[in-house]
MILUMMAR-687412 format. One record per residue (C-alpha): residue number from 1; x, y, z. Coordinates in nm, 4 decimals. Layout:
<sites>
+------+----------+----------+----------+
: resi :       px :       py :       pz :
+------+----------+----------+----------+
:  NUM :        X :        Y :        Z :
...
+------+----------+----------+----------+
</sites>
This chain:
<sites>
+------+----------+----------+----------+
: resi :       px :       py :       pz :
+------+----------+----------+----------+
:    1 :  12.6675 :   0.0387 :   2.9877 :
:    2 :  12.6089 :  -0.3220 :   2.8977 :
:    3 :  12.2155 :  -0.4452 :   2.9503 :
:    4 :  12.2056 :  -0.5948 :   3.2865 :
:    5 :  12.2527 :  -1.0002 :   3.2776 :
:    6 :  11.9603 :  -1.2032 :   3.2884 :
:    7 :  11.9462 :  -1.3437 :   3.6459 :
:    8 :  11.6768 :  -1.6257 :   3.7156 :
:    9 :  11.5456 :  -1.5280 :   4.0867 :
:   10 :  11.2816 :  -1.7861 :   4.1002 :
:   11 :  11.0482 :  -1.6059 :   4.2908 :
:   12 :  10.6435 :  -1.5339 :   4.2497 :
:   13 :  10.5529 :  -1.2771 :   3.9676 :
:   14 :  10.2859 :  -1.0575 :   3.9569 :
:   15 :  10.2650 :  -0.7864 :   3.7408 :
:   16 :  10.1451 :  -0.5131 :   3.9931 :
:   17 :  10.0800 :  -0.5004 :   4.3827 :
:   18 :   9.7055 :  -0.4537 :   4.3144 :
:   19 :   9.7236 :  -0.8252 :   4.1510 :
:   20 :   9.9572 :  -0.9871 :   4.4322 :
:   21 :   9.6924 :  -0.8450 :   4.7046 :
:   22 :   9.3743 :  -0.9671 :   4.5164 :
:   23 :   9.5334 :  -1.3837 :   4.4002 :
:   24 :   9.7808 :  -1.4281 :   4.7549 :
:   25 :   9.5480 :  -1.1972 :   5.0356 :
:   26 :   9.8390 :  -1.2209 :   5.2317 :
:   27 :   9.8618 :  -1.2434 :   5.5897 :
:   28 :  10.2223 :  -1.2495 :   5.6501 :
:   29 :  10.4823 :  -0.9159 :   5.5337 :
:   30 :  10.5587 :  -0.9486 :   5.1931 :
:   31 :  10.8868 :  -0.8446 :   5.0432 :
:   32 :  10.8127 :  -0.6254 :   4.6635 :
:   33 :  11.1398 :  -0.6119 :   4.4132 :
:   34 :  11.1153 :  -0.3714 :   4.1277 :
:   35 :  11.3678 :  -0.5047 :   3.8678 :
:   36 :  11.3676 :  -0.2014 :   3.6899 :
:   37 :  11.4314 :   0.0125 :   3.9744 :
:   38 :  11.7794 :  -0.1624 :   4.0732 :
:   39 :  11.8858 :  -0.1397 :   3.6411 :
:   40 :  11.7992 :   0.2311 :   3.6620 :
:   41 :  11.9724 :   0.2999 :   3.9669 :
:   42 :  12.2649 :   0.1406 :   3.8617 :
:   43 :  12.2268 :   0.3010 :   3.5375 :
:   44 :  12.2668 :   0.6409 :   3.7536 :
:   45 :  12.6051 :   0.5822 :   3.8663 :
:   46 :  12.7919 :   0.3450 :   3.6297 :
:   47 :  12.6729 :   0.6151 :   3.3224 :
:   48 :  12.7753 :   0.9665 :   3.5498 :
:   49 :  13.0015 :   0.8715 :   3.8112 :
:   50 :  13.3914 :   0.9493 :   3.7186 :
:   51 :  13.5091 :   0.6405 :   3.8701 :
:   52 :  13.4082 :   0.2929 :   4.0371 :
:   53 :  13.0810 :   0.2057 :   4.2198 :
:   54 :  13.0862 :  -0.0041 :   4.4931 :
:   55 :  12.7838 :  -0.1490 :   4.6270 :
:   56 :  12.7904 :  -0.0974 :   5.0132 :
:   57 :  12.6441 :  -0.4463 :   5.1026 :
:   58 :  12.5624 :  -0.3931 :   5.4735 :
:   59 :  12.2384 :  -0.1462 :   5.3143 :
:   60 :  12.0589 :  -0.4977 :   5.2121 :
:   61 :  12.2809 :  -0.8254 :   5.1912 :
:   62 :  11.9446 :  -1.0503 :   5.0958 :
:   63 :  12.0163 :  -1.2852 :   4.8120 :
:   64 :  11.8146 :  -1.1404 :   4.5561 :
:   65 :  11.9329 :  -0.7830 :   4.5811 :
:   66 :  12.2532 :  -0.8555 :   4.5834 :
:   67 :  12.1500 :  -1.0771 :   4.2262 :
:   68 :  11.9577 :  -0.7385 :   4.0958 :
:   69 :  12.2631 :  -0.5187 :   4.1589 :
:   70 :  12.5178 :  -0.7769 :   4.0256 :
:   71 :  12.2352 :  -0.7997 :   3.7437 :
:   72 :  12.2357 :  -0.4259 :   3.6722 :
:   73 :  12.5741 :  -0.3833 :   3.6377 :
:   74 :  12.7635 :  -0.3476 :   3.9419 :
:   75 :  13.0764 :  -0.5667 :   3.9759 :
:   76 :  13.2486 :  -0.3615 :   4.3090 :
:   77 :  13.1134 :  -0.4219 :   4.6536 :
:   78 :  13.2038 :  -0.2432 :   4.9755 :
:   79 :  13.2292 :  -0.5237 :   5.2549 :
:   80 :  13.3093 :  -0.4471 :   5.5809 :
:   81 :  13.3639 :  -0.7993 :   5.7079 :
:   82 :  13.5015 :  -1.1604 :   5.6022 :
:   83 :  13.1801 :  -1.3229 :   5.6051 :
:   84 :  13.0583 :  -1.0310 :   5.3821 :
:   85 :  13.4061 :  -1.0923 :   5.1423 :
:   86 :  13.3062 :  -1.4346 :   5.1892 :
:   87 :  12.9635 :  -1.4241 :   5.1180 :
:   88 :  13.0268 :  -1.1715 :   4.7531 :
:   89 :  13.2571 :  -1.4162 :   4.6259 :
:   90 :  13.0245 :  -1.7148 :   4.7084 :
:   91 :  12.7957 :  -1.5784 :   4.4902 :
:   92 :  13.0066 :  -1.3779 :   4.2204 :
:   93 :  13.3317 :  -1.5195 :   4.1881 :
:   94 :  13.4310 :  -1.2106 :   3.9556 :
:   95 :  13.3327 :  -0.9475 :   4.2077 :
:   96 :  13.6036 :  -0.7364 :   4.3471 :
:   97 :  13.5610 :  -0.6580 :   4.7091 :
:   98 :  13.7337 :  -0.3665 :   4.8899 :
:   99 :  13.7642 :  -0.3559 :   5.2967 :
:  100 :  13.6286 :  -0.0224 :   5.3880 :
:  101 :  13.6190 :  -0.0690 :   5.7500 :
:  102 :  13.8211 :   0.1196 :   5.9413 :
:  103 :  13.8237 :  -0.1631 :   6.2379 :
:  104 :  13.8792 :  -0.5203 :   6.1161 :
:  105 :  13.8759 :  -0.8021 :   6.3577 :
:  106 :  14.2191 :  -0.9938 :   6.4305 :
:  107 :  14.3459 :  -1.1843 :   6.1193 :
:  108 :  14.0468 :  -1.0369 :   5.8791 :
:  109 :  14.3325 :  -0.8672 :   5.6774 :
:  110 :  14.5269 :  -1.1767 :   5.6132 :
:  111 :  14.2256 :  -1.3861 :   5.5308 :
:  112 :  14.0822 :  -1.1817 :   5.2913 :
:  113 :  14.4256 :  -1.0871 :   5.1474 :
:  114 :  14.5328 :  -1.4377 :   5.1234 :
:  115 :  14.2231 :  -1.6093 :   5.0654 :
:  116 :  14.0192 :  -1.3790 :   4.8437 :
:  117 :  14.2516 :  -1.1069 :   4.7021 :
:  118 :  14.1486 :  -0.8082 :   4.8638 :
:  119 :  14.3907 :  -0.5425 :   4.8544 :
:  120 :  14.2507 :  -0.2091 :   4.9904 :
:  121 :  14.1613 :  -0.1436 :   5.3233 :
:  122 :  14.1062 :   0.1537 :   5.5714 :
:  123 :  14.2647 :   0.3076 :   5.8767 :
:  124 :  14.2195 :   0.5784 :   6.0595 :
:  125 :  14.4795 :   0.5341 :   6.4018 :
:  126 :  14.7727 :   0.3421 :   6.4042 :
:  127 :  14.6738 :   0.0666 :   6.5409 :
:  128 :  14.4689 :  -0.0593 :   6.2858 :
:  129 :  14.7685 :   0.0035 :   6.0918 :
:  130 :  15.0080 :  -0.1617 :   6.2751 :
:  131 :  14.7760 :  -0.4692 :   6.2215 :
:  132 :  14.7169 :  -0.4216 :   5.8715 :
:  133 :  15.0980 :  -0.4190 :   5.8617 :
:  134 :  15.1176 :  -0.7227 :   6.0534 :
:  135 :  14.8973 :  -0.9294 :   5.8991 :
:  136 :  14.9946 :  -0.8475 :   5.5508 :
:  137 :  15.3714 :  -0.9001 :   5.4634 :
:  138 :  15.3735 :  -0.7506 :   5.1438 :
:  139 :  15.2857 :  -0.3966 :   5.1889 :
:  140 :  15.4073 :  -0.3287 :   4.8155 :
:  141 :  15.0230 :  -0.5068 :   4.6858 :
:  142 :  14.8178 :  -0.2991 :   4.9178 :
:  143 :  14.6193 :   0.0175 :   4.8880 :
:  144 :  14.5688 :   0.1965 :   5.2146 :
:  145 :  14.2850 :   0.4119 :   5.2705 :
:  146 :  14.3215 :   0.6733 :   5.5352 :
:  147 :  13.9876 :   0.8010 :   5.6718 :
:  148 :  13.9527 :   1.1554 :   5.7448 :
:  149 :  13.6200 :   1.2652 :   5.9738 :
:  150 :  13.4030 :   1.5280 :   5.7807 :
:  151 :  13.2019 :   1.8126 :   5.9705 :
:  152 :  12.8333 :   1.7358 :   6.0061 :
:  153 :  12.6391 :   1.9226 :   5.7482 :
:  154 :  12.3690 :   1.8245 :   5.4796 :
:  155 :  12.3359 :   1.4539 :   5.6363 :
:  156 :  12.0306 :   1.3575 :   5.8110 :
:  157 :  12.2967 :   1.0923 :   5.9926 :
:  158 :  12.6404 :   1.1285 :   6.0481 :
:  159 :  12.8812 :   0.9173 :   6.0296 :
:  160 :  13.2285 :   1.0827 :   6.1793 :
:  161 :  13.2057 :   1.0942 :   6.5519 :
:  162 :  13.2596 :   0.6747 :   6.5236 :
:  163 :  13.5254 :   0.6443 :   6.2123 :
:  164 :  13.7926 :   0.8978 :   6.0973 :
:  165 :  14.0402 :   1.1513 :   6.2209 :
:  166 :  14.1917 :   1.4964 :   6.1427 :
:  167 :  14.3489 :   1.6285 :   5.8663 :
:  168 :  14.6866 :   1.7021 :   6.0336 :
:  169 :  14.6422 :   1.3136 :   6.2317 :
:  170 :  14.5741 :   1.1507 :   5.8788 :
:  171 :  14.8620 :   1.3148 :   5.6738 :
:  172 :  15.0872 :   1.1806 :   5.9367 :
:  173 :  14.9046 :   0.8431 :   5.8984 :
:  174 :  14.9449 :   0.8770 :   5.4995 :
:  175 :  15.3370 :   0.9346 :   5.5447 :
:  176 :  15.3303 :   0.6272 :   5.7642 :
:  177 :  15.1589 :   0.4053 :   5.4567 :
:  178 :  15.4223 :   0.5826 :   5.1987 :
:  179 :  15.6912 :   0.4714 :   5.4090 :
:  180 :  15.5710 :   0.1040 :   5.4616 :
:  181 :  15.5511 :   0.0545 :   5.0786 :
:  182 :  15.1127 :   0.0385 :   5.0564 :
:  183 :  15.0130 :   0.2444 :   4.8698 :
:  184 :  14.8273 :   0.5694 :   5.0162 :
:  185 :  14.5254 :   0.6595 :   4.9835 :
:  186 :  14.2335 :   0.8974 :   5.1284 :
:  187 :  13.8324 :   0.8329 :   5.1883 :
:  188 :  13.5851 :   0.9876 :   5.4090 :
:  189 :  13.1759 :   0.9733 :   5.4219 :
:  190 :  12.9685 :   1.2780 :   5.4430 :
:  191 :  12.6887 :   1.1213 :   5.6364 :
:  192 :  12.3929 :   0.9056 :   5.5383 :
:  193 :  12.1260 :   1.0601 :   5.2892 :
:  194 :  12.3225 :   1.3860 :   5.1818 :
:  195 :  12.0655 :   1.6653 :   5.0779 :
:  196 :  12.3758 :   1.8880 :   4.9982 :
:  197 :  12.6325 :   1.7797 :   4.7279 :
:  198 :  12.8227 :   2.0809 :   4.8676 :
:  199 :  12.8975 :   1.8431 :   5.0984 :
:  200 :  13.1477 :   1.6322 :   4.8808 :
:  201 :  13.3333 :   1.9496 :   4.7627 :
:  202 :  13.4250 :   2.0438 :   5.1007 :
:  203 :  13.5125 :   1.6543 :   5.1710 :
:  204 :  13.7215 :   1.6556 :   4.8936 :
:  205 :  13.8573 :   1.9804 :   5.0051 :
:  206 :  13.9703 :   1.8141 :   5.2901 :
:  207 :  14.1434 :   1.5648 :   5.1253 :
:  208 :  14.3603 :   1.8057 :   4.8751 :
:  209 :  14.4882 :   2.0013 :   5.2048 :
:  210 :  14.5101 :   1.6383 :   5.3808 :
:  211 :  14.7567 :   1.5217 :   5.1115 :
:  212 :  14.9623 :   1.8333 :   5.0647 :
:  213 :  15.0181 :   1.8359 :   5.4258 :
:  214 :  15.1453 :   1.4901 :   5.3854 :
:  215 :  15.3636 :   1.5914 :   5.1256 :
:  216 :  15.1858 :   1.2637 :   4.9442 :
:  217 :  15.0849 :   1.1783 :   4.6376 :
:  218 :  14.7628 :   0.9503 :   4.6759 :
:  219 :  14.7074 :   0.6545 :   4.4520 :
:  220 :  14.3426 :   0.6347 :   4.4763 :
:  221 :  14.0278 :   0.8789 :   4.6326 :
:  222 :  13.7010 :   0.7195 :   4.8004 :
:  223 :  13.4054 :   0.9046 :   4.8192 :
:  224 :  13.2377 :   0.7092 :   5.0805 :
:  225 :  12.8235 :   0.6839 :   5.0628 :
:  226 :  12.5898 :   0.9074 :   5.1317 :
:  227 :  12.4216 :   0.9485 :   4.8084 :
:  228 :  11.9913 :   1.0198 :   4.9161 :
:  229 :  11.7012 :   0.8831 :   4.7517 :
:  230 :  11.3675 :   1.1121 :   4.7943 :
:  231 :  11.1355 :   1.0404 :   5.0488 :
:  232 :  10.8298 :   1.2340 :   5.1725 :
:  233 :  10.9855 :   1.4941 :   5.3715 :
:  234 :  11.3104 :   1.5115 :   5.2330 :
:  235 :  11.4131 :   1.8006 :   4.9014 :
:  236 :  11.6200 :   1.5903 :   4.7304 :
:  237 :  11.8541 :   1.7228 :   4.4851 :
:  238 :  11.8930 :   1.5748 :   4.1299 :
:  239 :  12.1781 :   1.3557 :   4.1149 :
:  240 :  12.3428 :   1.5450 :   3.8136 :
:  241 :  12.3834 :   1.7991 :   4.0893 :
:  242 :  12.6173 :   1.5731 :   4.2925 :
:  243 :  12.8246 :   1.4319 :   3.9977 :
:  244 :  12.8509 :   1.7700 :   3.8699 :
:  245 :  12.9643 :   1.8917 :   4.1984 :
:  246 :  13.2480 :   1.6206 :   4.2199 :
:  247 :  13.3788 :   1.6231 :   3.8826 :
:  248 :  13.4462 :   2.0142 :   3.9726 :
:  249 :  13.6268 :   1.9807 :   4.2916 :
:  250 :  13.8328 :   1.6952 :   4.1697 :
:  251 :  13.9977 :   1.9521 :   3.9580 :
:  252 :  14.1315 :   2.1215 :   4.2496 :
:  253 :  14.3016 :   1.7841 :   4.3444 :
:  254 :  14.5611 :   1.8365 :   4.0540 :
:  255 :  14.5644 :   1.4784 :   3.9378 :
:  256 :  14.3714 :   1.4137 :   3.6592 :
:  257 :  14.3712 :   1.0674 :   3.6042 :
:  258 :  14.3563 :   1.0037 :   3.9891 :
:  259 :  14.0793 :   0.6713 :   4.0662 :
:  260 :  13.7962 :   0.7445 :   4.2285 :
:  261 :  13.5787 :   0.5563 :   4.4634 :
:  262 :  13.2302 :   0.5469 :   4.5746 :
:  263 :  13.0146 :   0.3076 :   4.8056 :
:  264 :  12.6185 :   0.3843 :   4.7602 :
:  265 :  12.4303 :   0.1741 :   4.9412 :
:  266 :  12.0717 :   0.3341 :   4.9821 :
:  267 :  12.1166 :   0.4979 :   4.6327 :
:  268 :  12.1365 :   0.1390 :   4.4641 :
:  269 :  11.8988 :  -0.0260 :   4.6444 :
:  270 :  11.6302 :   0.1685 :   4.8793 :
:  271 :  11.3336 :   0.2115 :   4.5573 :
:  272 :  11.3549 :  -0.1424 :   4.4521 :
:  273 :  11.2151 :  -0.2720 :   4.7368 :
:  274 :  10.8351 :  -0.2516 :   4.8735 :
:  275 :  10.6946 :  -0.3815 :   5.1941 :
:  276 :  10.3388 :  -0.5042 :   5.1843 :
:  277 :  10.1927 :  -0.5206 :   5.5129 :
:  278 :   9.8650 :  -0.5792 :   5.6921 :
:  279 :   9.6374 :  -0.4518 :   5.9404 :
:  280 :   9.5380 :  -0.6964 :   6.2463 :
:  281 :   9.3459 :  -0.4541 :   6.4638 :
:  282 :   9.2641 :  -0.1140 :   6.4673 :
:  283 :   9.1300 :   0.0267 :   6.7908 :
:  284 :   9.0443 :   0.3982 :   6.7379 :
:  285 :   9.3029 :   0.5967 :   6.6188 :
:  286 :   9.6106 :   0.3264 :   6.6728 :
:  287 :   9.6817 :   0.0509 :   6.3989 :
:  288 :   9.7928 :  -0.2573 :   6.4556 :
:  289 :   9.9976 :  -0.4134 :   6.1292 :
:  290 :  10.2057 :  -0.7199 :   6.0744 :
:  291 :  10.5550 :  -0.5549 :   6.0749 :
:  292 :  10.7053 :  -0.3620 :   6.2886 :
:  293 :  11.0122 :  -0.1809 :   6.4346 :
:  294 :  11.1889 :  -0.5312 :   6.5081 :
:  295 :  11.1428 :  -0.6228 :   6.1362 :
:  296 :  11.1077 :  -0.3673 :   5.8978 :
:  297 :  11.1329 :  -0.0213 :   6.0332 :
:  298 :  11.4175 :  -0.0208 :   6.2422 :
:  299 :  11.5354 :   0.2816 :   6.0517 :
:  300 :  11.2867 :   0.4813 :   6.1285 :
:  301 :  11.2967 :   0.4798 :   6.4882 :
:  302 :  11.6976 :   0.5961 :   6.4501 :
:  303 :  11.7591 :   0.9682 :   6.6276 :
:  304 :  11.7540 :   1.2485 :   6.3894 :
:  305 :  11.6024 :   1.0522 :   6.0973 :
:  306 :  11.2882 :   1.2406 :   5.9620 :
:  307 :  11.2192 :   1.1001 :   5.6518 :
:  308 :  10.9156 :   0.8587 :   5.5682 :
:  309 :  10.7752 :   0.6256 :   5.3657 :
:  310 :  10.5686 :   0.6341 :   5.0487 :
:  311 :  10.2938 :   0.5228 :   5.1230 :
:  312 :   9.9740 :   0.3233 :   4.9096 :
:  313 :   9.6704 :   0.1721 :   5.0794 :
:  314 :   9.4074 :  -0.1237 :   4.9794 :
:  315 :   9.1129 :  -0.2840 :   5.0957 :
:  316 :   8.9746 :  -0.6095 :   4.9547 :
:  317 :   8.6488 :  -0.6146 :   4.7986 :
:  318 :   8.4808 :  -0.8717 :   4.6012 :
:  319 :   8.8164 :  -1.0581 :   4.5818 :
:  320 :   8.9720 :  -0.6862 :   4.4148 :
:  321 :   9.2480 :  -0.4834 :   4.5879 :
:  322 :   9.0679 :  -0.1092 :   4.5675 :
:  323 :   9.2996 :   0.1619 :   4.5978 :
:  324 :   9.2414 :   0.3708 :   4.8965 :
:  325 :   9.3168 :   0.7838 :   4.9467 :
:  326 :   9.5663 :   0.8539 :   5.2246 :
:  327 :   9.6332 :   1.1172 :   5.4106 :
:  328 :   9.2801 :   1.2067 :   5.5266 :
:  329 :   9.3626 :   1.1127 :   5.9099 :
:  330 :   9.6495 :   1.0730 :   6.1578 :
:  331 :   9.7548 :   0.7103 :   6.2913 :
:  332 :   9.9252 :   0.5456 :   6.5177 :
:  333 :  10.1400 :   0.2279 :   6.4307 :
:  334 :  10.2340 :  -0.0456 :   6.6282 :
:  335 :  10.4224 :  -0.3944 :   6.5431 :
:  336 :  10.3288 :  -0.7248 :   6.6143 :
:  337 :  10.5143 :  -0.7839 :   6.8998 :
:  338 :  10.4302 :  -0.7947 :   7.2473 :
:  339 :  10.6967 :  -0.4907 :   7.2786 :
:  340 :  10.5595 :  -0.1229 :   7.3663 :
:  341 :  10.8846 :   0.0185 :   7.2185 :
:  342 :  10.7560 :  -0.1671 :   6.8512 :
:  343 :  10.6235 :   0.1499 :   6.7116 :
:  344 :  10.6958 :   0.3793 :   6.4471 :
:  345 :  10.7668 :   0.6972 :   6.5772 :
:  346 :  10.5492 :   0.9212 :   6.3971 :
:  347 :  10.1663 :   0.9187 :   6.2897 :
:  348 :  10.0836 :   0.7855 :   5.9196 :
:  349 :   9.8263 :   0.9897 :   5.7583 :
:  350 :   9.6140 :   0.7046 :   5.6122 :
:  351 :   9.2315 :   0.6829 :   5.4787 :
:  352 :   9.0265 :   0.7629 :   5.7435 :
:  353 :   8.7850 :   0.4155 :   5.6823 :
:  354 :   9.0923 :   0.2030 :   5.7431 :
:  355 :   9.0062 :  -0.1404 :   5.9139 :
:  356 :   9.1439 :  -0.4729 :   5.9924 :
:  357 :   9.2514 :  -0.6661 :   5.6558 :
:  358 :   9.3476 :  -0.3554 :   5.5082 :
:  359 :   9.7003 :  -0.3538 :   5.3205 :
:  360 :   9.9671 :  -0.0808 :   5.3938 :
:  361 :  10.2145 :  -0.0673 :   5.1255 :
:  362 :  10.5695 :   0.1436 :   5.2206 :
:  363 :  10.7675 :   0.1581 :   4.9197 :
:  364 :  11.1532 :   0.2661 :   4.9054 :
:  365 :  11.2081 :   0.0445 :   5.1830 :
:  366 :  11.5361 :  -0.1286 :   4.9623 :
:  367 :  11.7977 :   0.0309 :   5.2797 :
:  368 :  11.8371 :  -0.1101 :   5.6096 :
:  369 :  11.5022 :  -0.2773 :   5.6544 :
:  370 :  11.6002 :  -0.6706 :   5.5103 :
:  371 :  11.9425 :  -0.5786 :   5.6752 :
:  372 :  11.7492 :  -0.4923 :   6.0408 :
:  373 :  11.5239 :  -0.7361 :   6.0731 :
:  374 :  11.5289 :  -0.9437 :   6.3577 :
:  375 :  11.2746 :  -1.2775 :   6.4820 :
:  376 :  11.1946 :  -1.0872 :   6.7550 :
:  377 :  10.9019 :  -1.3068 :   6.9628 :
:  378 :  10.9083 :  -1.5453 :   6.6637 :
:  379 :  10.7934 :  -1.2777 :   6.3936 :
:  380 :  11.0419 :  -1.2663 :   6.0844 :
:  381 :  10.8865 :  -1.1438 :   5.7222 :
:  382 :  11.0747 :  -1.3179 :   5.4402 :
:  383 :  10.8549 :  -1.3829 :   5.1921 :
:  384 :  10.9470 :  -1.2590 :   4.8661 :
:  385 :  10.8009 :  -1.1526 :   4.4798 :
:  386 :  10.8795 :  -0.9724 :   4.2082 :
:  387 :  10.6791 :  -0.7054 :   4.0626 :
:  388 :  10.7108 :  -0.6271 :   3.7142 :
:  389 :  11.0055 :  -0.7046 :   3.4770 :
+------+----------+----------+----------+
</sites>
């Protein structure tokens, strides 16, 4: 893989969190980009993956990520939108962009066809078809995606009950592309942070019997997301595990030179990011801290999600941010806003000492934090830096 382009981000540098603590003291959320993080995770997929990587932009659309994955390699980006096509494109004219939505709004096909070249898309009933159809005159330039649901299993979140369909409803679907002139394809998702890469066999599974059924030959296979990253709480697999994994059950699919698909989000993006934050009050065992559920953490107040943080803690002292243990006592967290519901759902085990002024550092927060964030009663973090090179 080529060395990622040199990007100029124009941002604060500091060359650890310890020094942007100690010269800025801030008193406002700070957003923490790791450079190196988004090159190696990039590095993960364009080195082992047997196909193309898109990046699923709706993980963390801010500016500079999107610069630090475009930087790192990554020139395929899963948009589910036209402002999202619209918004790649803006920024990397070179980009390809693939429609992976299963529901597009009126006239989103034909825009994006006509306007920006896009030429896959997804369906998974025939109405969205029909549209497609509609919208898109010359069937001959398209590749169709049919989306077939996957049993829950191995995902902390799944992603099936809203998008998808059966087997035996999405070969008829696929004979329905043939016969337009697109060309037919399959995808599916396995769920958000997979902790089985068993998982994508069976998926894949799916998709052999779903084509044979069809009596199709697909032009293309889609892997969907799903790909973890380790957080306390979760036993993450090594990645080799899920490549590995794939590259065997593809040879059950019989076509050798088939393309293959695959739209990480959180696995390009959810280490490179940090969230410094701050404590405002502390009254016993509840903390009060500058970011909250209606910024940052929306994530982790989703049902069935049981994964944290990592975690670091500081105190100023003499104008020095001192490292502090954590995990020594149980607390409660609660946003800034004037909201009950704005708190994280489970303790943090933190330094028993902890005070007002204190800094709370969650790292791996790269994946649906930016992308959540709301200015709920005026609070909105945005600040930036980079850390390192």
């Amino acid at each position: 893989m080529n060395a990622p382009a040199k990007i100029d981000l124009n941002l604060p540098r500091f060359a650890s969190v310890e020094e942007l603590i100690a010269r800025e003291q801030p008193d406002t959320p700070v957003y923490v980009l790791h450079p190196e993080k988004y090159h190696a995770a990039a590095k993960r997929f364009l080195d082992a993956f047997p196909g193309d990587t898109l990046y699923a932009i709706k993980a963390n659309p801010a500016p500079h990520v999107l610069d630090l994955v475009y930087a790192s390699g990554i020139r395929h980006f899963d948009t589910a939108s036209v402002p999202e096509v619209e918004y790649v494109h803006s920024r990397f004219p070179d980009a390809h962009c693939h429609f992976m939505a299963p529901v597009r709004s009126p006239g989103a096909a034909k825009l994006t066809f006509e306007k920006h070249g896009v030429t896959d898309f997804v369906v998974d009933c025939d109405f969205e078809l029909d549209k497609l159809l509609s919208e898109v005159k010359d069937a001959k330039k398209l590749r169709i995606f049919v989306r077939i649901a996957t049993p829950l299993g191995g995902a902390m979140l799944e992603l099936s009950s809203k998008f998808g369909t059966t087997p035996a409803d999405a070969a008829r679907l696929l004979k329905r592309v043939a016969g337009s002139g697109a060309q037919p394809a399959i995808t599916f998702h396995v769920g958000s942070q997979c902790l089985s890469p068993f998982s994508y066999a069976q998926a894949i599974e799916m998709a052999r019997r779903t084509s044979l059924m069809a009596g199709v030959t697909i032009v293309a296979l889609d892997l969907g997301g799903g790909f973890p990253v380790t957080y306390p709480g979760n036993d993450v697999p090594p990645y080799h595990w899920y490549f590995d994994t794939i590259k065997e059950a593809l040879m059950t699919m019989g076509q050798p030179d088939l393309p293959i698909l695959c739209e990480p989000g959180r696995a390009l993006i959810a280490e490179g990011l940090s969230v410094v934050t701050q404590v405002i009050l502390r009254k016993g065992d509840k903390l009060y801290i500058n970011d909250g559920i209606y910024g940052s953490f929306d994530e982790l107040a989703i049902t069935g999600w049981t994964a944290d943080y990592p975690l670091r803690a500081f105190s100023l002292e003499k104008g020095k941010a001192v490292s502090r243990p954590i995990g020594q006592a149980p607390f409660r967290i609660y946003g800034p806003t004037c909201d009950t519901l704005d708190v994280l759902p489970r303790p943090l085990m933190l330094h028993e000492n902890v005070k007002a002024g204190d800094y709370i550092v969650f790292d791996a927060m790269g994946a649906y934090s930016v992308a959540l964030r709301t200015n709920f009663n005026g609070f909105y973090p945005d600040k930036w830096v980079i850390v390192g090179n």
